[in-house]
N, C-alpha and C positions, 0 to 999 in steps of 0.2 A: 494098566498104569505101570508105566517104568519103575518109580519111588513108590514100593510098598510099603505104608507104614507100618505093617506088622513085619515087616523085616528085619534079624536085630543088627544087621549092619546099619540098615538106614538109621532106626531107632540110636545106636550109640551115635554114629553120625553126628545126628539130632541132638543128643547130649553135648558132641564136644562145639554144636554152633551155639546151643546156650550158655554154655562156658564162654566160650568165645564173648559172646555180648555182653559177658556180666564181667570182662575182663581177666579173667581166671586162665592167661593162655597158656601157663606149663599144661594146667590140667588138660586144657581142650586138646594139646599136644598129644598130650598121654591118652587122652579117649581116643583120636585116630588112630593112633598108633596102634590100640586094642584094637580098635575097629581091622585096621590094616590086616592083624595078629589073624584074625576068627573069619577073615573072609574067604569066603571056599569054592566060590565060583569066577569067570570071570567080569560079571555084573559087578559084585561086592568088590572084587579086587580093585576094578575101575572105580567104585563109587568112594572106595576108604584110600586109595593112591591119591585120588582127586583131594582130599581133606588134606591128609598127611603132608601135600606139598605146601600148604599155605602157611607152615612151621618149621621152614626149613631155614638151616644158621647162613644158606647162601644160596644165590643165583640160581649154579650149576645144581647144586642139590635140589633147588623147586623143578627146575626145569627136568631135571630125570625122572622126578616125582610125574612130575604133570605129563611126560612122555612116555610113561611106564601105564598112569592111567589113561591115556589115548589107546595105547597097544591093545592095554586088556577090553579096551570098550568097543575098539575093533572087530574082537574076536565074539563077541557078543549077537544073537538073531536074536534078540528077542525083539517083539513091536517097538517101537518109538524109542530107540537107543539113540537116533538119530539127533532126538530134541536134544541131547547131552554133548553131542559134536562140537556146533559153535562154541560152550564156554571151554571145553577142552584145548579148543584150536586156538581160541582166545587167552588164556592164560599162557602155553606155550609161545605165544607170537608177544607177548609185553614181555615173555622172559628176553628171548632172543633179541627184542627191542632195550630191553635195560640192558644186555649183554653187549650193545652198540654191533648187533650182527644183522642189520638192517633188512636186508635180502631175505634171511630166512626166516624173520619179524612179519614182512608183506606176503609171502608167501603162506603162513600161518593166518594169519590176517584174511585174506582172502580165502582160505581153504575153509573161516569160521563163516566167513559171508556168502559164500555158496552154500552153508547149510541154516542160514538165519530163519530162510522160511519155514522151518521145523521147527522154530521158539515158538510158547503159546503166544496169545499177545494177549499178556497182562504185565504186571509190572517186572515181573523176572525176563520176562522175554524182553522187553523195552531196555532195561538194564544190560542185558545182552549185547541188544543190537547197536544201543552207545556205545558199549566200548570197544565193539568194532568199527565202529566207524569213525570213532575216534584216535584208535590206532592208526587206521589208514592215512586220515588228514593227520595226523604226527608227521608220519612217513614220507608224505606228500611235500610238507609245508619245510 
């Protein structure tokens, strides 16, 4: 399993998405951000860079965020690192789309849709493969 829950990156993670939900988002900010702080491999670094961007004051800042966790998730062998690609490559391709940099938006886009068939398919996966494809047809239309 990629996401150990006995991991305590995952696990703070896991905290600041409950924050999150319950609307508390300095806090959930400040839990990635520990998370970001305590991560030591390049698994964790990817999984807490991943969080970290979705609390950033701008564009450019998520989008380094979410580029920095691409690299580290790059650099990763372990099994099924793979499933984590699409939303990576997804999140960078709506930056670079809100960024009106359309090219490297599709190219993103596409790089998340070559690796869709590594989402499980359940409802995160399904979630997934919408908003690549809902990128696309943006892009498209």
């Amino acid at each position: 399993m990629l996401l150990d829950p006995d991991n305590k990156i995952v696990q703070c993670c896991a905290r600041g998405m409950a924050l999150e939900g319950e609307g508390r988002h300095k806090q959930a900010a400040k839990t990635f951000r520990q998370a970001w702080r305590n991560a030591e491999n390049p698994l964790e670094k990817a999984i807490a860079a991943h969080y970290v961007a979705r609390h950033q004051p701008s564009l450019t800042d998520k989008l380094k965020w979410d580029q920095q966790a691409l690299a580290y998730a790059l650099d990763v062998k372990t099994e099924g690192i793979q499933e984590f690609f699409p939303s990576l490559y997804l999140n960078i391709g709506k930056c670079y789309e809100d960024l009106l940099d359309n090219g490297n938006a599709a190219a993103n886009y596409q790089q998340a849709l070559s690796f869709a068939h590594q989402l499980p398919d359940d409802g995160y996966g399904q979630m997934i493969r919408a908003g690549i494809l809902a990128g696309l047809q943006r892009l498209a239309g």
